[in-house]
Backbone as CSV, one residue per row, in Angstrom:
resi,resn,N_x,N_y,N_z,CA_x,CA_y,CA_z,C_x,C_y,C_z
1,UNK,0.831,-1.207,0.000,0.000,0.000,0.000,0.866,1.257,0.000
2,UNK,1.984,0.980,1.031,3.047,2.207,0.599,3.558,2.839,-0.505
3,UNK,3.951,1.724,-1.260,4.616,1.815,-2.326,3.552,2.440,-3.774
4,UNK,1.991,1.820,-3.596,0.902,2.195,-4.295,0.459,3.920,-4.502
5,UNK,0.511,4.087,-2.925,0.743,5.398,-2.322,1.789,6.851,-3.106
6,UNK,3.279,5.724,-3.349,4.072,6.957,-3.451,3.709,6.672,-5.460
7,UNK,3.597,5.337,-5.640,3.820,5.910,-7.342,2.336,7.004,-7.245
8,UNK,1.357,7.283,-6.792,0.321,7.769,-7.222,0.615,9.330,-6.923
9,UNK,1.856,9.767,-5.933,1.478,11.030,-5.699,3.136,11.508,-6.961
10,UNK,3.766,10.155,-7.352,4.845,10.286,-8.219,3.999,11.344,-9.881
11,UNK,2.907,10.463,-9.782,1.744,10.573,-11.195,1.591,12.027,-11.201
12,UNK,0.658,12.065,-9.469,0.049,13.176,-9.341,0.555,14.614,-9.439
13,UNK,1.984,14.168,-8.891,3.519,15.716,-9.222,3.947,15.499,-10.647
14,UNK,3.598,14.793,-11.884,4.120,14.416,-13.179,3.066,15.281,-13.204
15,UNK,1.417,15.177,-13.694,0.099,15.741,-14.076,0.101,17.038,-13.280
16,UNK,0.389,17.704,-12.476,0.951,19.174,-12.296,1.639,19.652,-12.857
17,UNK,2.467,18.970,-13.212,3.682,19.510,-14.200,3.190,19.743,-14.765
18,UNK,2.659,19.319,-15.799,2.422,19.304,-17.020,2.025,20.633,-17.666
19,UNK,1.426,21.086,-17.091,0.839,22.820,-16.950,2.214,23.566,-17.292
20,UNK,2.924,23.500,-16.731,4.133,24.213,-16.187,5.184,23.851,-17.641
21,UNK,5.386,22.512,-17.782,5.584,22.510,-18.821,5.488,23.550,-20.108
22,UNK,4.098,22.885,-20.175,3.697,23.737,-21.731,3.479,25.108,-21.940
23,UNK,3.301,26.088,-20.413,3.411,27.425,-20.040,5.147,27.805,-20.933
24,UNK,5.876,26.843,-20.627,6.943,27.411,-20.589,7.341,27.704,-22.265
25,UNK,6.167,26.871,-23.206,6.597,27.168,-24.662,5.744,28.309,-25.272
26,UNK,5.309,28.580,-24.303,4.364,29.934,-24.394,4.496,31.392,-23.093
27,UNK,5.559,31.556,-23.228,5.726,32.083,-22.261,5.509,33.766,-21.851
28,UNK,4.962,34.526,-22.989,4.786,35.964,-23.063,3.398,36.343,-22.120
29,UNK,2.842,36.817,-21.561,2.114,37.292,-20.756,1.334,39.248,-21.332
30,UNK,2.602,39.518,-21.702,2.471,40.951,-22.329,2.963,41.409,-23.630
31,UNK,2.527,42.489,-24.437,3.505,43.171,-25.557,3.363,44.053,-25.546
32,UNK,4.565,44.808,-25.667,5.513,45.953,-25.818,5.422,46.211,-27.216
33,UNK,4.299,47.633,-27.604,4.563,48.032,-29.479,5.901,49.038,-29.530
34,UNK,6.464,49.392,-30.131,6.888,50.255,-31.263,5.384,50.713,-31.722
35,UNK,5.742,52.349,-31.835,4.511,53.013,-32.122,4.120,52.815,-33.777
36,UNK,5.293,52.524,-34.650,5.426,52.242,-36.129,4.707,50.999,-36.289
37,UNK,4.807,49.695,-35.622,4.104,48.572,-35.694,3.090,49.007,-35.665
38,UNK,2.037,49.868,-34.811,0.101,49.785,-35.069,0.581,50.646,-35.829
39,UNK,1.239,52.148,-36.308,0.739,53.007,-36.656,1.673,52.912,-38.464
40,UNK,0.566,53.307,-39.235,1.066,53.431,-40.581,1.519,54.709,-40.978
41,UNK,3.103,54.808,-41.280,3.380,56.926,-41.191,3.454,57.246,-43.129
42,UNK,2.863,56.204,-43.346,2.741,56.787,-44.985,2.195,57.858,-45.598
43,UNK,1.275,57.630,-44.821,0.378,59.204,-45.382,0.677,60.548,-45.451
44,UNK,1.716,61.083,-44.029,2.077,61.520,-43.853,3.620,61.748,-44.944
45,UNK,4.216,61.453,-46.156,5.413,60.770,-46.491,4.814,61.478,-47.979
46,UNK,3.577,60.524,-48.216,2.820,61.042,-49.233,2.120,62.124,-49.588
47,UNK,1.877,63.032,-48.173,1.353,64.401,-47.892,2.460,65.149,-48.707
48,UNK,4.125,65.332,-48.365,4.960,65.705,-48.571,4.805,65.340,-50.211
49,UNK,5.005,64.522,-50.940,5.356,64.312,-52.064,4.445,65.239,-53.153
50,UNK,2.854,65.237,-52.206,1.993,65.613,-52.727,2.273,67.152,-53.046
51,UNK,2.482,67.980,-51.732,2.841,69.223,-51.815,3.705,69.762,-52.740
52,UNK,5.005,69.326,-52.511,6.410,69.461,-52.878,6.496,68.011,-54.280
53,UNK,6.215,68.160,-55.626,5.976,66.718,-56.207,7.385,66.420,-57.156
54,UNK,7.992,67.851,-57.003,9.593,67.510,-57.757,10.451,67.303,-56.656
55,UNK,10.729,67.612,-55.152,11.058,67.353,-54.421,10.882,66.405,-53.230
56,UNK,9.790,66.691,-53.177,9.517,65.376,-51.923,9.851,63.972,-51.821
57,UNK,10.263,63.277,-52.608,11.067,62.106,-52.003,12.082,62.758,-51.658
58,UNK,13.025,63.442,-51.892,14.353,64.028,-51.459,14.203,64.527,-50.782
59,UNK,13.271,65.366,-49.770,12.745,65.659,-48.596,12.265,64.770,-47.310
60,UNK,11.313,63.907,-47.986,11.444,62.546,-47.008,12.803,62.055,-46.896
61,UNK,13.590,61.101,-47.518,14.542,60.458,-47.524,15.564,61.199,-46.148
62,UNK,15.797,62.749,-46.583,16.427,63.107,-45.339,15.470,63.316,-44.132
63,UNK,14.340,63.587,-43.962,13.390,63.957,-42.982,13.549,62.302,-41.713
64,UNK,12.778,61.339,-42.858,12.579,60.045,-42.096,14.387,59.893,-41.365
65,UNK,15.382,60.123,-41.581,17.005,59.736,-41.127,17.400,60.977,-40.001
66,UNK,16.941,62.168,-40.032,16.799,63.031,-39.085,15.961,63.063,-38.184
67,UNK,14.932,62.258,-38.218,13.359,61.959,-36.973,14.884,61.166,-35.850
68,UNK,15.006,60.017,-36.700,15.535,59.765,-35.780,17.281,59.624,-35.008
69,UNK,17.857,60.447,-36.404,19.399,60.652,-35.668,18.985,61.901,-34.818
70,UNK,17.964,62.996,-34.362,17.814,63.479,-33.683,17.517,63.007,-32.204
71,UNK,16.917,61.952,-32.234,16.178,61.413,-31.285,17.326,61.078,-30.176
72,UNK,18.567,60.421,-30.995,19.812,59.607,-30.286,20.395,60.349,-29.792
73,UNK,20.330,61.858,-30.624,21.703,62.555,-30.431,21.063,63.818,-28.893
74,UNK,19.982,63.636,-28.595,19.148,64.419,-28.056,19.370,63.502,-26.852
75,UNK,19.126,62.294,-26.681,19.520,61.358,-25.364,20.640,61.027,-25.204
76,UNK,21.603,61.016,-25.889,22.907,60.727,-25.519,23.510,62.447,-25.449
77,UNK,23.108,63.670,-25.807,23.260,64.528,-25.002,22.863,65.317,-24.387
78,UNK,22.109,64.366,-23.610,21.173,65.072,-22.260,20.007,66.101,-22.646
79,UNK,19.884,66.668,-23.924,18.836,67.225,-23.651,17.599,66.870,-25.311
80,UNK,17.121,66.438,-24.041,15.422,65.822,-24.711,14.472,67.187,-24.858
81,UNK,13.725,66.533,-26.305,12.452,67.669,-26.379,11.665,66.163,-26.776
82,UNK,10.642,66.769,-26.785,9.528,65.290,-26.841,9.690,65.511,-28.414
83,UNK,8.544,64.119,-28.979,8.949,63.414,-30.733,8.160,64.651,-31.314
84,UNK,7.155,64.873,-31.241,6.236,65.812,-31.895,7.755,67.119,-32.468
85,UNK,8.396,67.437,-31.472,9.046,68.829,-31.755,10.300,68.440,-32.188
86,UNK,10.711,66.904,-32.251,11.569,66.529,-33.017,11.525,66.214,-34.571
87,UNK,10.029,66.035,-34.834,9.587,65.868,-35.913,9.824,67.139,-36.786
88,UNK,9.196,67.795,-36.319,9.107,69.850,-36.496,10.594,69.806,-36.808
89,UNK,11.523,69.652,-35.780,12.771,70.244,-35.991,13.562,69.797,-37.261
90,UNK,12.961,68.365,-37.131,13.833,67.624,-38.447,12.706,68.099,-39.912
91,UNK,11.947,68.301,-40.177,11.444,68.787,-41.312,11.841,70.036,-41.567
92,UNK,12.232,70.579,-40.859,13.357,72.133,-41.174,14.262,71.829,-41.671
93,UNK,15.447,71.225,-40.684,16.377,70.760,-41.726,16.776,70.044,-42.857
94,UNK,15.731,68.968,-43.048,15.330,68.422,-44.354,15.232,69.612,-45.660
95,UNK,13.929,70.220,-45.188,13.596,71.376,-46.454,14.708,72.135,-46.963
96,UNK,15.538,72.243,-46.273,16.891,73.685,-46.075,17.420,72.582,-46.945
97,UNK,18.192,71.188,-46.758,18.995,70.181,-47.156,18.183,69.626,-48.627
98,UNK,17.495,69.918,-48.442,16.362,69.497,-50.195,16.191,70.362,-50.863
99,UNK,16.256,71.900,-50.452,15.989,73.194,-51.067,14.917,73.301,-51.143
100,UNK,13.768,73.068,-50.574,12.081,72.774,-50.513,12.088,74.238,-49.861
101,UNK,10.807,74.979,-50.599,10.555,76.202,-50.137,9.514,76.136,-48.689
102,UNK,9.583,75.559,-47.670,8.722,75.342,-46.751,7.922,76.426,-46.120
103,UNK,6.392,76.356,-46.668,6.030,77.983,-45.616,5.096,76.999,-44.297
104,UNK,4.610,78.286,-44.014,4.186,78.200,-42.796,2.917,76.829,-42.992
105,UNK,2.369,77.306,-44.509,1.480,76.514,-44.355,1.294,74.856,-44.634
106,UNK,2.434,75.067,-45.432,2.999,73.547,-45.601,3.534,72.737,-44.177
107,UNK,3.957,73.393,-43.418,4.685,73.172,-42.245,3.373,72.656,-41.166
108,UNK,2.401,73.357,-41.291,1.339,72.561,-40.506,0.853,71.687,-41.321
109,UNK,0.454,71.696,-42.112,-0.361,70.580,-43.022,0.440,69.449,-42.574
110,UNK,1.788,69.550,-42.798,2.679,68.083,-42.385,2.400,67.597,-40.917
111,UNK,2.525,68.399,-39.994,2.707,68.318,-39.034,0.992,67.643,-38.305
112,UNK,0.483,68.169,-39.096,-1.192,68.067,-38.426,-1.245,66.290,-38.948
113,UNK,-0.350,65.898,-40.076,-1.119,64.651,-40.690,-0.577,63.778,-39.732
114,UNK,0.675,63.597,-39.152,0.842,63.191,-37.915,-0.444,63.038,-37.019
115,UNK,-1.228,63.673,-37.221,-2.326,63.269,-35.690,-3.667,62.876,-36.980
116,UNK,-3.721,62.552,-37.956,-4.398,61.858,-38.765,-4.113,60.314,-39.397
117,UNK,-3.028,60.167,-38.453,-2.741,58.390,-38.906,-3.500,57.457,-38.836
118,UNK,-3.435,56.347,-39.292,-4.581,55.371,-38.818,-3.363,53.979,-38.544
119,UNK,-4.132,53.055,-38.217,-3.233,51.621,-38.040,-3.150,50.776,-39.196
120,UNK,-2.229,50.401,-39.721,-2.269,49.329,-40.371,-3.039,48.480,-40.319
121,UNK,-3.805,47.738,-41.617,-4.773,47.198,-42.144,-5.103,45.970,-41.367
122,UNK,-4.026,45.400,-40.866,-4.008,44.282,-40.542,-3.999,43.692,-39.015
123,UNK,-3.897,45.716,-38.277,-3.650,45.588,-36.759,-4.869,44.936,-35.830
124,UNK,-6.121,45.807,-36.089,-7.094,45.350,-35.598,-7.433,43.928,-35.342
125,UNK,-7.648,43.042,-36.648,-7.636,41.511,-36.379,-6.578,40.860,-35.386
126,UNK,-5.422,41.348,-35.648,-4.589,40.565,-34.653,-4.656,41.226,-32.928
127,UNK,-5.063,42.311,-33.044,-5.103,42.710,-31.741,-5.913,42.232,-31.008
128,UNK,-7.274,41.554,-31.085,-8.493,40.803,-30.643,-8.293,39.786,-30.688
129,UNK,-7.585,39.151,-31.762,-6.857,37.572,-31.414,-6.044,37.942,-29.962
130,UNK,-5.159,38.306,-29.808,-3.962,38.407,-29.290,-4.631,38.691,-27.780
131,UNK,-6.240,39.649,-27.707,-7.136,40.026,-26.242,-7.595,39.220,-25.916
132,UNK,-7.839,38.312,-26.701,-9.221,36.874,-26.651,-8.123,36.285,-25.517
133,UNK,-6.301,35.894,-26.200,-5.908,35.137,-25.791,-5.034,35.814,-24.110
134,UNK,-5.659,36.781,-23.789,-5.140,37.202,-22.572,-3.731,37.823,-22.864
135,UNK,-3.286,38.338,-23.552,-2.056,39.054,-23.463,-2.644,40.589,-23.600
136,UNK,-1.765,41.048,-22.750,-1.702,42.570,-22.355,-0.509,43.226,-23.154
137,UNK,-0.937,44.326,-23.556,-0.783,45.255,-24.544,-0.260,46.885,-24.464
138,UNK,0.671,47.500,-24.690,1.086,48.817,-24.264,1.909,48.986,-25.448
139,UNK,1.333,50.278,-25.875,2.494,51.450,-26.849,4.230,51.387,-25.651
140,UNK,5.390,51.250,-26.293,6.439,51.653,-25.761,6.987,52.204,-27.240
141,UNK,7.200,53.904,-26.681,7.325,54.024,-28.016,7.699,55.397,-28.135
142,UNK,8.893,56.060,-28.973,8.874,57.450,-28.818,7.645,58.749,-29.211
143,UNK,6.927,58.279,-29.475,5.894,59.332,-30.327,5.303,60.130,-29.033
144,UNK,4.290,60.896,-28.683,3.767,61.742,-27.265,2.608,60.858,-27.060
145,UNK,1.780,61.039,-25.880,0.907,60.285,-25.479,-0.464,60.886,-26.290
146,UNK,-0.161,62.459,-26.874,-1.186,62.611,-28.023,-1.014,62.186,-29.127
147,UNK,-0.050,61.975,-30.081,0.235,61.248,-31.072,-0.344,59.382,-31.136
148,UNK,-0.008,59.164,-29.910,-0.482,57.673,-29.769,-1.983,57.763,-29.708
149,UNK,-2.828,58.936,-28.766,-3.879,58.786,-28.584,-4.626,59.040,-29.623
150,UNK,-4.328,59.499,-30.826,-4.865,60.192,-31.795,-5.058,58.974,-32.718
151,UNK,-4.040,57.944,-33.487,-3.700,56.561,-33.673,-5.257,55.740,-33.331
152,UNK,-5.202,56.108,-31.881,-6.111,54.730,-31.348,-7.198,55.343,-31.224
153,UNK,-7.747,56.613,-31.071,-9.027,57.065,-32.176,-9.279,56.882,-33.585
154,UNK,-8.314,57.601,-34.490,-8.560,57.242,-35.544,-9.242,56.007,-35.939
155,UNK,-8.515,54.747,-35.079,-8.293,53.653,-35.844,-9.352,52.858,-35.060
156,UNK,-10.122,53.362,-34.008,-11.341,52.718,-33.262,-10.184,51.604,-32.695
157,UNK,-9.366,51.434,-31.543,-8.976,50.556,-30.847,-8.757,50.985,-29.417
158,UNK,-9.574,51.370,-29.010,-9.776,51.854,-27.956,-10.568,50.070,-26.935
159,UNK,-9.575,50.310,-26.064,-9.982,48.986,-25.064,-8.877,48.208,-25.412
160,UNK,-7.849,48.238,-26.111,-6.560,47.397,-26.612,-5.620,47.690,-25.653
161,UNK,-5.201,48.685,-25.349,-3.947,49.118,-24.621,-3.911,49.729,-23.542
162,UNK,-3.027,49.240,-22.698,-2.470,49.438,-21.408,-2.332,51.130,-21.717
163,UNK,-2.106,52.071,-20.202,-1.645,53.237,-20.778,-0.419,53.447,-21.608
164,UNK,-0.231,54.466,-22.480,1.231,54.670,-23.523,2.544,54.936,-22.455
165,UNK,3.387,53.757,-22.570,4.489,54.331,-21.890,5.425,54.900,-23.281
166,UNK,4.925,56.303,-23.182,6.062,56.926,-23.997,7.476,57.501,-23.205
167,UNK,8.359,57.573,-24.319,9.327,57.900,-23.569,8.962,59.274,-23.131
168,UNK,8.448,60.469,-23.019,8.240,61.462,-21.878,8.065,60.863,-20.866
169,UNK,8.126,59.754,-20.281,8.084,59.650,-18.882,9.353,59.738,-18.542
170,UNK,10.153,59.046,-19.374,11.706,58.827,-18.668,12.711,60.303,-19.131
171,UNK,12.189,60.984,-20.426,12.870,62.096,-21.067,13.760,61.193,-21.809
172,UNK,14.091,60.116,-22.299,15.114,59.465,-23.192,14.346,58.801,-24.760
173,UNK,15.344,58.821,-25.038,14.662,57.787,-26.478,15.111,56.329,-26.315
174,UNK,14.206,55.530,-27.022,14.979,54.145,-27.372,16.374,54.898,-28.360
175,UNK,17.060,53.877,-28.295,18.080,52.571,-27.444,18.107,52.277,-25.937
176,UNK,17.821,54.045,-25.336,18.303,54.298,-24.154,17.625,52.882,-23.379
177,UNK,18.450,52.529,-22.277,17.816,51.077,-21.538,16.569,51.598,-20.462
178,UNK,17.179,53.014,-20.218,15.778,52.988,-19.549,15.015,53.470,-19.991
179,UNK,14.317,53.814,-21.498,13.269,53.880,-22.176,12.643,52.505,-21.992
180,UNK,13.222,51.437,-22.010,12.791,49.887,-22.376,12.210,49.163,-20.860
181,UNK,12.876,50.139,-20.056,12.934,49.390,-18.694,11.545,50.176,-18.067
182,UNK,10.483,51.003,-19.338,9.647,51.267,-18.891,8.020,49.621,-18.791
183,UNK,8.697,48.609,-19.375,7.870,48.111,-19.814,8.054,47.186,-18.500
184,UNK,9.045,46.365,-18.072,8.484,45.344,-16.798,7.750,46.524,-15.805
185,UNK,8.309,47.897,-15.675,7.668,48.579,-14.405,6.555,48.687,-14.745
186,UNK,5.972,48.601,-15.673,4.315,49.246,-15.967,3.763,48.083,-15.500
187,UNK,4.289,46.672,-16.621,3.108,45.785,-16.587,3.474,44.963,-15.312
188,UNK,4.575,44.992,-14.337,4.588,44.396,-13.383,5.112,42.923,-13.712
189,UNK,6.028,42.703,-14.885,6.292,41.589,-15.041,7.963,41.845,-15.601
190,UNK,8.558,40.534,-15.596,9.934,39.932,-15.558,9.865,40.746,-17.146
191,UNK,11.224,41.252,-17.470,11.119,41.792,-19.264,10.483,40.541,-20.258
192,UNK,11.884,38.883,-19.328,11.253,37.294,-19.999,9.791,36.994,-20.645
193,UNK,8.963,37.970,-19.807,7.599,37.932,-20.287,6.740,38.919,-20.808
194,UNK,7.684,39.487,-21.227,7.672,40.781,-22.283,7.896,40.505,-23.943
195,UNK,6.461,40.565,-24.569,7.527,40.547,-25.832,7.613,41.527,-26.856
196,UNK,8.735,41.923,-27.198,8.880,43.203,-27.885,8.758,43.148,-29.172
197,UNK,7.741,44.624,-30.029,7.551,44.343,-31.007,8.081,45.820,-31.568
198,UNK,8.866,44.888,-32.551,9.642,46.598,-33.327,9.395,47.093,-34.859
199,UNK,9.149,48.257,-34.814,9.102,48.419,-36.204,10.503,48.446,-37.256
200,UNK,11.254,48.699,-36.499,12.751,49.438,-36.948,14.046,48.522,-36.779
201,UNK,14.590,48.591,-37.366,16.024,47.368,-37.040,16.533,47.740,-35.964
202,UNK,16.795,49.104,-36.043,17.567,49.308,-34.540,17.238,49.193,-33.175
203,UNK,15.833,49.319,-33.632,14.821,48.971,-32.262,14.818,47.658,-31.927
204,UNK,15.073,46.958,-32.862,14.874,44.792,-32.748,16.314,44.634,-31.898
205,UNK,17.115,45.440,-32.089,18.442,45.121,-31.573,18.516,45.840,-30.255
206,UNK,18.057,47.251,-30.440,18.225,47.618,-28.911,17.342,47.473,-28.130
207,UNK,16.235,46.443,-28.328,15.334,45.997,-27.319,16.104,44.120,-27.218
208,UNK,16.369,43.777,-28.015,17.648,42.717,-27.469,18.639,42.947,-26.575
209,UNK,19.692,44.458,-27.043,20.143,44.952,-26.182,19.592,44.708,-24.555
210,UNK,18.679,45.105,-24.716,17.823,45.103,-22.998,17.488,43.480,-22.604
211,UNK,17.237,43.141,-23.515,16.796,41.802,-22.598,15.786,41.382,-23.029
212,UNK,14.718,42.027,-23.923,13.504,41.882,-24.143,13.784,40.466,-25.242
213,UNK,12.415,39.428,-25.052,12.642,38.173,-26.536,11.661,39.244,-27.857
214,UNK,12.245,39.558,-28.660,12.163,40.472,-29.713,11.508,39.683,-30.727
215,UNK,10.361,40.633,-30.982,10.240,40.374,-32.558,9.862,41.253,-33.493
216,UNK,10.548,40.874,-34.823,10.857,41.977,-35.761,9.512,42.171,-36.636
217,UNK,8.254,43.030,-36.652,7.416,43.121,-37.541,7.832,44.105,-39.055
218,UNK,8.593,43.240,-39.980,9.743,44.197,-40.891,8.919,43.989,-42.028
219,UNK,8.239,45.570,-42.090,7.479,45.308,-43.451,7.999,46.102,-44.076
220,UNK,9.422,46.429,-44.068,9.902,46.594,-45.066,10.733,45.872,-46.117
221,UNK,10.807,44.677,-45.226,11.809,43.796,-45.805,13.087,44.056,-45.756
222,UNK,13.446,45.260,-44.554,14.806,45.570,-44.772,15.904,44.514,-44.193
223,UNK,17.636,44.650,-44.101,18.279,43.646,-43.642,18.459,43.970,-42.455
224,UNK,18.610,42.875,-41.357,19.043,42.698,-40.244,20.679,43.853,-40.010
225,UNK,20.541,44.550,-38.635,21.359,45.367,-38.521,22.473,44.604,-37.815
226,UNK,23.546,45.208,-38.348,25.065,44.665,-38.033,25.207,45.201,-36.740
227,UNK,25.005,44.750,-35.381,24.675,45.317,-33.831,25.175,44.349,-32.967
228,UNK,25.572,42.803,-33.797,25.467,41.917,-32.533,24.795,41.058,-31.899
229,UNK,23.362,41.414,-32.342,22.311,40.608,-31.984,21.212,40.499,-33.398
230,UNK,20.284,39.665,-33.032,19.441,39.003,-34.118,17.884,39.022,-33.351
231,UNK,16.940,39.640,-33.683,15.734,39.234,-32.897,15.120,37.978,-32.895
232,UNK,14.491,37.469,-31.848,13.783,35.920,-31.680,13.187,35.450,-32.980
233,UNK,12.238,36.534,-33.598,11.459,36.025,-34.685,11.128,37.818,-35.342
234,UNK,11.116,37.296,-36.997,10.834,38.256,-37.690,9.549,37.885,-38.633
235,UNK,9.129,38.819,-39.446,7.887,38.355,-39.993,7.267,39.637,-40.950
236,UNK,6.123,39.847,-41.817,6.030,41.119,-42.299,4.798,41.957,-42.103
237,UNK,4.141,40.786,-40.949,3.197,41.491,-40.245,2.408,41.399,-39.188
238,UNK,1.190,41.312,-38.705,0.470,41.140,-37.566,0.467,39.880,-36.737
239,UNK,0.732,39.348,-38.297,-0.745,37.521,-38.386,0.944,36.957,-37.919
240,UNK,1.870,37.320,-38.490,3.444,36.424,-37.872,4.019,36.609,-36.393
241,UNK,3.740,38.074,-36.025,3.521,38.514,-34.160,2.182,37.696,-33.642
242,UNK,1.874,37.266,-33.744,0.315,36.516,-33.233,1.074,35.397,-32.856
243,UNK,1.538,34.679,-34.316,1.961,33.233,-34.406,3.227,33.156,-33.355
244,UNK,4.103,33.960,-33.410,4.973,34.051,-32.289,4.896,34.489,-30.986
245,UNK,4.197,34.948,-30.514,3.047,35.057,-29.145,2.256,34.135,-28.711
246,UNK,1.632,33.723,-29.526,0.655,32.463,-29.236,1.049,30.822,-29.342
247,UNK,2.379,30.699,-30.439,2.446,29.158,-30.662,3.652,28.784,-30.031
């Protein structure tokens, strides 16, 4: 009877396991966006071309590379202005560097389409998969908490997301680690159960950098950045962050 005894509670600690087990091949609890993953900045790209139609790709091209060598050069020397006025700042120097006659009124029109974005086509479906299945959800992301909020009007996803941890809380941009280290403090969990979703190469790497298990939503198809690291999983859109969250 002893011996009957111990194989049954041997069973009974195997069939507990088991849970624990298969938790462990599923192990994300939360996700961490990049504001570029929900949000589509084309329109805004195409506003420009529209205006300016002999210049504007040559206006973007430097604009989009100044958003964000401003961003770095602004946290690595100490002084931060939030994204909105980094945006502003870098479409100045673009126009000057393109020879684009920029007036006043062109200068808002751009600036306003920023708070007219919508989400990518494909966000919504996966975001309700992804609620059904209990994972929790937060913008980490340089854009302002009106820029994000504007996004998730536009785009009717309101009830999706945790509050925006933008970087104005910390005053830094990504790479910075403690832009990233806004995400276990919010959601109250290990980074391990964090999973990060980037729009940008440099972001797949410097959220590796941190610790986060990364994945690359690269719809651009661009190449993996020479950094050192490689993100967990890449893909070119919603339905491939789902599959790597969920399976």
């Amino acid at each position: 009877m002893f011996v009957d005894r111990r194989k049954f509670v041997t069973l009974a600690a195997a069939t507990l396991a088991a849970p624990t087990a298969f938790a462990a091949t599923r192990p994300f609890k939360a996700i961490a966006f990049d504001g570029f993953v929900i949000t589509d900045p084309r329109p805004v790209f195409a506003k420009s071309e529209e205006l300016f139609p002999d210049k504007g790709r040559a206006l973007n091209e430097i604009w989009r590379v100044r958003i964000f060598e401003y961003t770095w050069l602004r946290t690595v020397g100490g002084h931060y202005t939030d994204f909105w006025h980094v945006i502003e700042d870098s479409l100045l120097v673009a126009a000057r560097a393109s020879k684009v006659e920029l007036s006043a009124g062109h200068r808002e029109s751009l600036m306003q389409t920023w708070l007219s974005l919508k989400a990518w086509p494909d966000v919504a479906p996966a975001l309700k998969e992804l609620k059904a299945a209990g994972i929790r959800m937060a913008f980490l992301a340089n854009p302002t908490a009106k820029m994000l909020d504007a996004v998730v009007a536009n785009s009717a996803l309101d009830g999706f997301f945790e509050p925006h941890l933008s970087t104005d809380r910390v005053q830094a941009f990504k790479p910075a680690s403690v832009a990233y280290q806004m995400g276990p403090d919010a959601f109250k969990l290990p980074k391990e159960e964090i999973a990060f979703a980037a729009f940008a190469g440099w972001d797949a790497a410097g959220a590796k950098w941190f610790g986060y298990p990364t994945f690359w939503v690269n719809r651009a198809n661009a190449p993996v950045e020479e950094l050192g690291v490689t993100p967990d999983g890449t893909g070119v859109g919603m339905a491939d962050l789902v599959k790597f969250v969920l399976e």
